[in-house]
C-alpha positions as CSV (number, residue, x, y, z in Angstrom):
1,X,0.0,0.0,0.0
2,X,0.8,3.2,-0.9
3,X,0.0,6.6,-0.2
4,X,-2.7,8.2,-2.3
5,X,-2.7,12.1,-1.0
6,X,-1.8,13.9,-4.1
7,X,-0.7,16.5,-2.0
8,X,2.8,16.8,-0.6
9,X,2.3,19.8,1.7
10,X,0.0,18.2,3.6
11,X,1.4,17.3,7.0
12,X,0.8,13.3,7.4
13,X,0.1,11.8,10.8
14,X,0.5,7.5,11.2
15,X,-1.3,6.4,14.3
16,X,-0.8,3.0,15.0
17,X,-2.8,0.9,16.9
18,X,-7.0,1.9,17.4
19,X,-7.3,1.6,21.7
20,X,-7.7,4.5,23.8
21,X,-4.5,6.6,23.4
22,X,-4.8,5.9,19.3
23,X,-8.5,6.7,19.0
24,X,-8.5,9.6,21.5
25,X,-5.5,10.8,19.4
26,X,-7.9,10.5,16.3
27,X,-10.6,12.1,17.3
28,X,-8.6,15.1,18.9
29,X,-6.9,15.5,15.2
30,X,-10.1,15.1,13.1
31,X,-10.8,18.4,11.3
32,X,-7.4,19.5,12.0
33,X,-5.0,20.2,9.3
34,X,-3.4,17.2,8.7
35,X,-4.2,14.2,7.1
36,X,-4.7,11.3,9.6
37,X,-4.1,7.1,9.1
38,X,-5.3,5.3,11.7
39,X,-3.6,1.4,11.4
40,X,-5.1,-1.4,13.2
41,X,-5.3,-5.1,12.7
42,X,-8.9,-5.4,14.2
43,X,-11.5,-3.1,12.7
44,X,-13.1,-1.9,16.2
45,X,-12.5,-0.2,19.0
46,X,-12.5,-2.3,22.0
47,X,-13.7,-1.1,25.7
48,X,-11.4,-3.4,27.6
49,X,-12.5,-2.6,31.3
50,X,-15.5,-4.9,30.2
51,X,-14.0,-7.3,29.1
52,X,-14.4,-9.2,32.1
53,X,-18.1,-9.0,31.5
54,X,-17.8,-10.8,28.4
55,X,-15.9,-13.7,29.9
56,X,-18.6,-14.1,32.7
57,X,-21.6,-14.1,30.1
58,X,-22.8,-10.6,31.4
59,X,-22.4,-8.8,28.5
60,X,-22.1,-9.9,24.5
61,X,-18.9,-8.7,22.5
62,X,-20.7,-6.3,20.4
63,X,-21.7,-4.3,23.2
64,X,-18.3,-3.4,24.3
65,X,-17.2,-2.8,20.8
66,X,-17.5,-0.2,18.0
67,X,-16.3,-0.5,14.6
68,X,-13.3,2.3,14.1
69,X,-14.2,3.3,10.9
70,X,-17.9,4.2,12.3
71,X,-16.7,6.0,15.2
72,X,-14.2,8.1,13.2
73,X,-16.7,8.8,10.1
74,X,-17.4,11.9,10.5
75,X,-13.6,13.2,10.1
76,X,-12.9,13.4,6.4
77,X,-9.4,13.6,7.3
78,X,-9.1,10.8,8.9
79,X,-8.7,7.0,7.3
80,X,-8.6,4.2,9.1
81,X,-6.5,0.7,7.4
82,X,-6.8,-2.5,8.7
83,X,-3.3,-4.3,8.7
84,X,-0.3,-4.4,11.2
85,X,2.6,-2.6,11.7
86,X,5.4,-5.0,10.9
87,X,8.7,-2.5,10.7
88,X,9.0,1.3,10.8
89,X,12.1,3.6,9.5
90,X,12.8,6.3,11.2
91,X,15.1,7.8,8.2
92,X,12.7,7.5,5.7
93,X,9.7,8.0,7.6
94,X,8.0,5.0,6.8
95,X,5.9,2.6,8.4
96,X,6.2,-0.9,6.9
97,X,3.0,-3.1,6.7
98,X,2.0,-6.7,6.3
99,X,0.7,-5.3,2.7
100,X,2.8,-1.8,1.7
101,X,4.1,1.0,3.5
102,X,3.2,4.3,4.6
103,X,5.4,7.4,4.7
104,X,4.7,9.7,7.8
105,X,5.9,13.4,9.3
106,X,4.5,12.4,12.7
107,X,3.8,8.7,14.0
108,X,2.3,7.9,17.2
109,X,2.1,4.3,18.7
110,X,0.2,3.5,20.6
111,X,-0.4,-1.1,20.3
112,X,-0.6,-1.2,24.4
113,X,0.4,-4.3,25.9
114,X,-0.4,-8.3,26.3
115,X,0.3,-10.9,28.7
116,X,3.3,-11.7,30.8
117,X,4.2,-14.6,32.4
118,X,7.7,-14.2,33.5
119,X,9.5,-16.5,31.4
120,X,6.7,-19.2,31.5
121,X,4.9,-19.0,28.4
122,X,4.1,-22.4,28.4
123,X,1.4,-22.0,31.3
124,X,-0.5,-19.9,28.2
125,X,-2.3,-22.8,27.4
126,X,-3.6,-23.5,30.6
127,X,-4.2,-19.9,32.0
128,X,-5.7,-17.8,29.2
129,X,-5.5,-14.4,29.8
130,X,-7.6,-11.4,29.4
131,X,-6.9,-9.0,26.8
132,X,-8.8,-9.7,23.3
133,X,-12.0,-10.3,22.6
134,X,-10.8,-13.9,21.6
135,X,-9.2,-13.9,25.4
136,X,-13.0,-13.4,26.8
137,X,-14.8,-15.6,24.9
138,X,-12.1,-18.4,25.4
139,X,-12.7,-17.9,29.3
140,X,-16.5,-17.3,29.2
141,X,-16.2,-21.0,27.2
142,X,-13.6,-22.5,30.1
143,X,-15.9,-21.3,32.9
144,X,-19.0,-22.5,31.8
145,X,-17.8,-25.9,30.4
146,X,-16.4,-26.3,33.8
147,X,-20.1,-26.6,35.3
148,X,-21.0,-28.2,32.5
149,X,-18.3,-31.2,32.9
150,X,-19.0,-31.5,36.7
151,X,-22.6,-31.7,35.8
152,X,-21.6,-35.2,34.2
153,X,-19.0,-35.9,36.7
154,X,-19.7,-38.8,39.0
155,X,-16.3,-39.0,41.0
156,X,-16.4,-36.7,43.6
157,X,-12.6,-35.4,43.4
158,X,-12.9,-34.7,39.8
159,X,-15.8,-33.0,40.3
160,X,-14.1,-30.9,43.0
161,X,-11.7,-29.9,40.6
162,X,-14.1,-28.6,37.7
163,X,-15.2,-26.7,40.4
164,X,-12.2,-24.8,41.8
165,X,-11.6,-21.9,39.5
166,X,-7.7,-19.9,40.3
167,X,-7.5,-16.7,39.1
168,X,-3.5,-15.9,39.3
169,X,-3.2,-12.1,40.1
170,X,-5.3,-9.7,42.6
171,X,-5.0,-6.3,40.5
172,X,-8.4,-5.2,39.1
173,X,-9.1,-7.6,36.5
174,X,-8.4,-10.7,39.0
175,X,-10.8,-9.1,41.9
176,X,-13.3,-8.3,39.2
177,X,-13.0,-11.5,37.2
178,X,-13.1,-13.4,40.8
179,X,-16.1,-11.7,42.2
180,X,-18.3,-12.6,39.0
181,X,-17.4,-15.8,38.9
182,X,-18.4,-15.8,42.9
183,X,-21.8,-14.2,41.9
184,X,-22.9,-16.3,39.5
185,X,-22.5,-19.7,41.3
186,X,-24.2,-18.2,44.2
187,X,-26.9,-16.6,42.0
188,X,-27.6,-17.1,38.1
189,X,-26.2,-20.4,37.9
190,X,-27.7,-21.8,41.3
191,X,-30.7,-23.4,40.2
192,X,-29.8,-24.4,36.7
193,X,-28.4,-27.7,37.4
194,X,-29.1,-30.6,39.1
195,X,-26.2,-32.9,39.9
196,X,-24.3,-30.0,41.7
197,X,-24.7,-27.5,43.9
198,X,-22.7,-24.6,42.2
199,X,-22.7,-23.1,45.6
200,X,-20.1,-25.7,46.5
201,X,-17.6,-24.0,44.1
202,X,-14.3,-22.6,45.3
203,X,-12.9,-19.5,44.0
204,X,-9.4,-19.0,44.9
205,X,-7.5,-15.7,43.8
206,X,-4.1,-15.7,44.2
207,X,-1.9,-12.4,45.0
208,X,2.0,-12.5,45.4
209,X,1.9,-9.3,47.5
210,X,0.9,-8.7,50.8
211,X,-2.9,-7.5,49.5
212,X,-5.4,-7.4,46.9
213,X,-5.3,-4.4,44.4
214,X,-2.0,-3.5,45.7
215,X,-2.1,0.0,43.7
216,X,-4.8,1.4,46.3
217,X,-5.0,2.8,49.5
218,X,-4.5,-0.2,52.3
219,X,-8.4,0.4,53.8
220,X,-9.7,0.0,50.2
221,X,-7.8,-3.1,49.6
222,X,-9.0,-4.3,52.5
223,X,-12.3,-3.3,51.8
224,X,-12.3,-5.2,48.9
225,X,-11.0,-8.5,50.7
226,X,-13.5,-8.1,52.9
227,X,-16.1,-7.9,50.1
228,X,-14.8,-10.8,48.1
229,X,-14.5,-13.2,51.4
230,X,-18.7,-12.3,51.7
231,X,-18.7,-13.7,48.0
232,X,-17.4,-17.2,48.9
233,X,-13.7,-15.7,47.2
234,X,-10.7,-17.2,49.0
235,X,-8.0,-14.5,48.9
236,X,-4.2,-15.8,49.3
237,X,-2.0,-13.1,49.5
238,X,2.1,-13.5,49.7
239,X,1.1,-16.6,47.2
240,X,3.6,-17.2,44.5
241,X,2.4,-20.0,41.3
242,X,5.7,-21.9,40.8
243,X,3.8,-24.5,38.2
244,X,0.9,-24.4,35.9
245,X,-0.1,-27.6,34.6
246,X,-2.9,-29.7,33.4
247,X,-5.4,-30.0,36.0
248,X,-2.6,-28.8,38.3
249,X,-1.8,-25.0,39.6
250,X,1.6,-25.3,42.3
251,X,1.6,-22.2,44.6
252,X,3.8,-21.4,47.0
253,X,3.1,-19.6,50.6
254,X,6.6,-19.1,52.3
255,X,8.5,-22.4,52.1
256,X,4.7,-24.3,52.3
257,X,3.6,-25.5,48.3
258,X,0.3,-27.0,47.7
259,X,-0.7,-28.6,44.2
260,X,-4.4,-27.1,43.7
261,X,-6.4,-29.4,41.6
262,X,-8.1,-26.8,39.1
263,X,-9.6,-27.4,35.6
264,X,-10.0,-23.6,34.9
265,X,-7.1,-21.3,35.6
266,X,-7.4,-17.4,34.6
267,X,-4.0,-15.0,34.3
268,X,-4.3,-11.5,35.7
269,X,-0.9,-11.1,37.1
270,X,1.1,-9.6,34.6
271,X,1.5,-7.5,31.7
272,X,4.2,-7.1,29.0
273,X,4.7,-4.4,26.2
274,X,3.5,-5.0,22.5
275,X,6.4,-6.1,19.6
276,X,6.5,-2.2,18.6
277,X,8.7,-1.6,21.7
278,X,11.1,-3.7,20.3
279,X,11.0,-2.6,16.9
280,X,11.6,1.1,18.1
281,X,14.5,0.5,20.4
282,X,16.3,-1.2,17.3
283,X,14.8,1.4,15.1
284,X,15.0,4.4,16.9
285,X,17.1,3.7,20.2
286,X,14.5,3.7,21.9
287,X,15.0,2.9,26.3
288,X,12.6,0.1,27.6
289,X,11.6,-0.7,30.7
290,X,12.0,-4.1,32.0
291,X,8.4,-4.9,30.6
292,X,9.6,-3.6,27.4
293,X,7.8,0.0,28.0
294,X,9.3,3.0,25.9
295,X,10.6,5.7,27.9
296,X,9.5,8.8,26.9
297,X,10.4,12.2,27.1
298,X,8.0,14.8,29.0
299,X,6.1,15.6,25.8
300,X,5.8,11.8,25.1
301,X,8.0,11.9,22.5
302,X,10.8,9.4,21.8
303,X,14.6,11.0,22.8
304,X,16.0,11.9,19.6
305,X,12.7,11.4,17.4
306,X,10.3,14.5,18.4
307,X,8.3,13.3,15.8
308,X,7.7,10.5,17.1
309,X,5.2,10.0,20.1
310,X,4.7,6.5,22.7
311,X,1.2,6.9,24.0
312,X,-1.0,4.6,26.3
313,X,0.1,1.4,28.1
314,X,3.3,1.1,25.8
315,X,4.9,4.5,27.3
316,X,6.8,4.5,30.3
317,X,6.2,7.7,31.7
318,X,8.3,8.6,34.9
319,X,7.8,12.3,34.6
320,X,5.4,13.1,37.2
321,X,5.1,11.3,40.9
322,X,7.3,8.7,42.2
323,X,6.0,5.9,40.0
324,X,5.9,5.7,36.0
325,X,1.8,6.3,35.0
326,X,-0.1,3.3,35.5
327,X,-1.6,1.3,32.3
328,X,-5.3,2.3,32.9
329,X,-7.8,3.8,29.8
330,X,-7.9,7.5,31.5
331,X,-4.0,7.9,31.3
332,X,-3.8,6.9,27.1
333,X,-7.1,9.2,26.5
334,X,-5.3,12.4,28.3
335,X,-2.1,11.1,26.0
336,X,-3.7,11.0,22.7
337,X,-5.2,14.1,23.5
338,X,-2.5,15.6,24.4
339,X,-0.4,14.9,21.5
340,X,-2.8,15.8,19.1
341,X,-2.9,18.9,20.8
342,X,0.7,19.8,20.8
343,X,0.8,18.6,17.1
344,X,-2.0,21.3,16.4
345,X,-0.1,23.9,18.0
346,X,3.5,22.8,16.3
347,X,1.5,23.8,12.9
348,X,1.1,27.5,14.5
349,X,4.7,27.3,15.4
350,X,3.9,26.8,19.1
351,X,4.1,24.6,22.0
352,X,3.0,23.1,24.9
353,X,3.9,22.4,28.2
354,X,5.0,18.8,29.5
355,X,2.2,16.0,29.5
356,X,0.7,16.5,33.1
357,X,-2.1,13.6,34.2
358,X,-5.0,14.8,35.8
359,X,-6.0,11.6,38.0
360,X,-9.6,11.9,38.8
361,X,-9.1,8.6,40.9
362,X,-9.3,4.2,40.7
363,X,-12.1,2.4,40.6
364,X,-12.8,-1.6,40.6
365,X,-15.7,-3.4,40.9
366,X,-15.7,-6.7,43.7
367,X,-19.6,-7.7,43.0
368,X,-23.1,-6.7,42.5
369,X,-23.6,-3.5,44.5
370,X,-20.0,-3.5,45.8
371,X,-16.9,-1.7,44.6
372,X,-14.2,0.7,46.3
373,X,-13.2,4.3,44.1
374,X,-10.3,6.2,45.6
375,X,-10.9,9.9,44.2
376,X,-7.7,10.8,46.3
377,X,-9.7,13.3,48.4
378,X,-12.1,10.8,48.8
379,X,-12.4,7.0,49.2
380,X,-15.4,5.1,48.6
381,X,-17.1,1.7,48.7
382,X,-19.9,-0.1,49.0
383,X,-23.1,0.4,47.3
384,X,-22.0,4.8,46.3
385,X,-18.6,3.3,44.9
386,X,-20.7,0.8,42.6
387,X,-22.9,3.3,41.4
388,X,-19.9,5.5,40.6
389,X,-18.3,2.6,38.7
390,X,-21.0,2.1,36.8
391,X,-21.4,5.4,35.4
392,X,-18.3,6.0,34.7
393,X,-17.9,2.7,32.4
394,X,-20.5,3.6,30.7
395,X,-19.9,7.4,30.1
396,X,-16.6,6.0,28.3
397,X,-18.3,3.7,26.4
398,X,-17.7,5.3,22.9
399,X,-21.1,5.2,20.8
400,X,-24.4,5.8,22.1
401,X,-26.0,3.0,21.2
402,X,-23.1,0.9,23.2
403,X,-24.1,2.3,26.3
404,X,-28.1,2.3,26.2
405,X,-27.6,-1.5,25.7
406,X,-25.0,-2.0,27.9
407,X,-27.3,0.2,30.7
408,X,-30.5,-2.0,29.7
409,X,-28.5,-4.8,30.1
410,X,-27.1,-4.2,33.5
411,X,-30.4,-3.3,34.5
412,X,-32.0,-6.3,33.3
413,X,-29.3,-8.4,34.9
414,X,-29.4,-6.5,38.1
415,X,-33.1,-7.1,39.2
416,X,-32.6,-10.9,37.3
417,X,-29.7,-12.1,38.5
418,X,-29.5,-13.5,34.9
419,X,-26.5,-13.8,32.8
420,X,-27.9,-13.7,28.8
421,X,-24.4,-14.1,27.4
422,X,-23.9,-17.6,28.8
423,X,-22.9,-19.1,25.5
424,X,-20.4,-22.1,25.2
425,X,-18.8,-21.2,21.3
426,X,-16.3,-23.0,18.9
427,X,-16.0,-25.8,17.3
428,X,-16.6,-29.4,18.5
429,X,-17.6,-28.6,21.6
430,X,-18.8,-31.7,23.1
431,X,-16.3,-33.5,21.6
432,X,-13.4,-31.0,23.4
433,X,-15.1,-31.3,26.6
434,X,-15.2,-35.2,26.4
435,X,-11.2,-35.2,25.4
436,X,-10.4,-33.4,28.5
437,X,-12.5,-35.2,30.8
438,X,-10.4,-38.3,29.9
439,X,-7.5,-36.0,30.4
440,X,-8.6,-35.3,34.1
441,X,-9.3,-38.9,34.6
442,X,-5.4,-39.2,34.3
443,X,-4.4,-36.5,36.6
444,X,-6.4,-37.5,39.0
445,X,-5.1,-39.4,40.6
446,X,-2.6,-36.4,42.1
447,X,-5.2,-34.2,42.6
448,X,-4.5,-34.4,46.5
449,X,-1.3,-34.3,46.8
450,X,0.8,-31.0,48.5
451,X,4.5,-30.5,47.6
């Protein structure tokens, strides 16, 4: 692919990657001088703070999703390709795609982050984690099978272990993917079997610090513990997983290790940078962090390449506060803002100041009418916090339509207890469920042992 803007003068700004920072970025540019390409492999914007809603059957994918090209019709300036970023040159000012390239005067990246697990990549395909739509409906279909198999299950330790669900990792996504699961056996799923009592199930989330959402104020974490022990959630802080295998997760507490028999383990414990970190410190000398990060310079920039901008969960930002930026939606929006701004005012021949975050506070959600929201001159919980959570989700939701469903939705859901999403998807599913019930039969036979 080629470029097609006959002309020349016209300043041309690349935007990789369509999440928050990119689309915010976008948006903020759209009607702006400059001609604007917006690369993405997928062709939708995806609200990932809901994504845990998809993998508990709350919500379907659609609702969290908006095609880019719909959201961003309205700027005539703006084109969005689907394809991926492969290579970029710096000295030419090219991007290089699966199908082309693209020249640019000013590229912003912004492809975020995936999982991490520390050198164990292997455990991937026994712990899905939660990133991509793909990621959510791969855990909706673990969760649900797992009732499904203990349904059949006759042997009472095998059943046990379809019904312990680990969820490795007590940031937000573990405590919210932990408390939904908690719900739902104690509510939307209680009285649709009738070989088990889904009551029974054990939810066990699994923190290596000393707390649960370690980020937040002490009483909040605690609050949240607190909250997610009144769910039926079993919290083990200063718990390390050494092993990850099938039908086996190894933790370690101090020099004590247990072998957990589990059929459904869920990663929320770490994240690493996308491949575009790489390609820009060979490219462009770019500094990483030691989850492959870019550090940036104060205007977001990369040192040495002002025209060339690190926005979102990919930028290391250590400019303000003791601690880089954390990898939350609020801090890429306020970057790709802020980038297209200082871009409009580089056209004038003016600047801006340094990026400055405004932090209008944390929020996570533990359950149905429970959540904790630090403000910073303020700290909530309880039913208020909830309410505040769920208003903000869906003011950020990006087209209207999005969030009257997702609204109607929670309400319905709310006063049903039901879950409407609770489908069981790809191919051969019975058949895939039968294969690892054989499986289990075979690690069975360790499922009590401690190490």
């Amino acid at each position: 692919m080629k470029n097609t803007q006959s002309d020349r003068s016209v300043r041309k700004v690349v935007i990789v990657g369509g999440g928050f920072g990119g689309l915010y970025a976008a948006q903020s540019l759209g009607r702006a001088p400059v001609q604007v390409t917006l690369i993405d492999k997928r062709n939708f914007h995806l609200f990932q703070p809901l994504l845990y809603q998809v993998a508990t059957g709350t919500v379907s994918p659609a609702d969290i999703s908006s095609p880019l090209r719909l959201v961003l019709s309205k700027f005539k300036n703006v084109r969005t390709i689907l394809d991926e970023v492969v290579d970029i040159d710096p000295q030419r000012k090219k991007v290089v795609l699966l199908d082309g390239e693209l020249d640019y005067d000013t590229l912003i990246v912004a492809t975020g982050v995936s999982h991490h697990y520390f050198g164990n990549d292997h455990w991937k395909a026994y712990a899905p984690g939660l990133k991509t739509i793909e990621d959510a409906l791969e855990i909706r279909s673990r969760i649900f099978t797992a009732f499904e198999a203990a349904e059949k299950e006759s042997d009472p330790l095998k059943r046990r272990a379809w019904l312990t669900f680990v969820i490795v990792g007590g940031g937000p996504t573990g405590v919210e993917l932990a408390g939904a699961i908690a719900e739902m056996t104690r509510g939307s799923l209680r009285d649709d079997f009738r070989n088990i009592d889904t009551t029974s199930a054990k939810i066990l989330l699994v923190e290596g610090m000393d707390r649960v959402l370690p980020p937040y104020a002490p009483q909040l974490s605690a609050k949240a513990q607190e909250d997610l022990s009144r769910l039926g959630v079993t919290v083990r802080a200063k718990t390390i997983v050494t092993n990850i295998t099938e039908g086996i997760v190894t933790v370690r507490h101090g020099e004590e290790e247990e072998a957990i028999p589990t059929q459904t383990v869920l990663w929320a414990a770490g994240v690493k940078a996308s491949a575009m970190g790489q390609i820009l410190r060979d490219r462009a000398g770019a500094n990483l962090d030691r989850a492959g990060r870019i550090i940036v310079e104060p205007d977001l920039s990369l040192p040495n390449h002002p025209n060339i901008f690190a926005i979102g969960d990919l930028a290391h930002f250590a400019h303000q506060g003791e601690r880089p930026l954390p990898g939350v939606a609020p801090v890429a929006m306020q970057q790709g803002e802020y980038v297209a701004k200082l871009l409009k005012r580089h056209l004038k021949g003016d600047t801006l100041p340094p990026f400055q975050y405004a932090d209008y506070g944390s929020l996570a959600v533990i359950g149905q009418n429970s959540a904790v929201v630090d403000l910073g001159f303020v700290k909530l919980s309880g039913i208020i916090a909830w309410l505040a959570w769920v208003f903000a989700h869906i003011y950020y939701l990006i087209e209207f339509d999005n969030k009257l469903i997702v609204l109607t939705q929670w309400g319905w859901n709310y006063f049903t207890r039901g879950r409407g999403a609770r489908l069981i998807t790809g191919k051969d599913t019975v058949s895939v469920l039968s294969e690892r019930m054989k499986r289990e039969i075979f690690v069975g036979a360790g499922n009590d042992r401690k190490g």
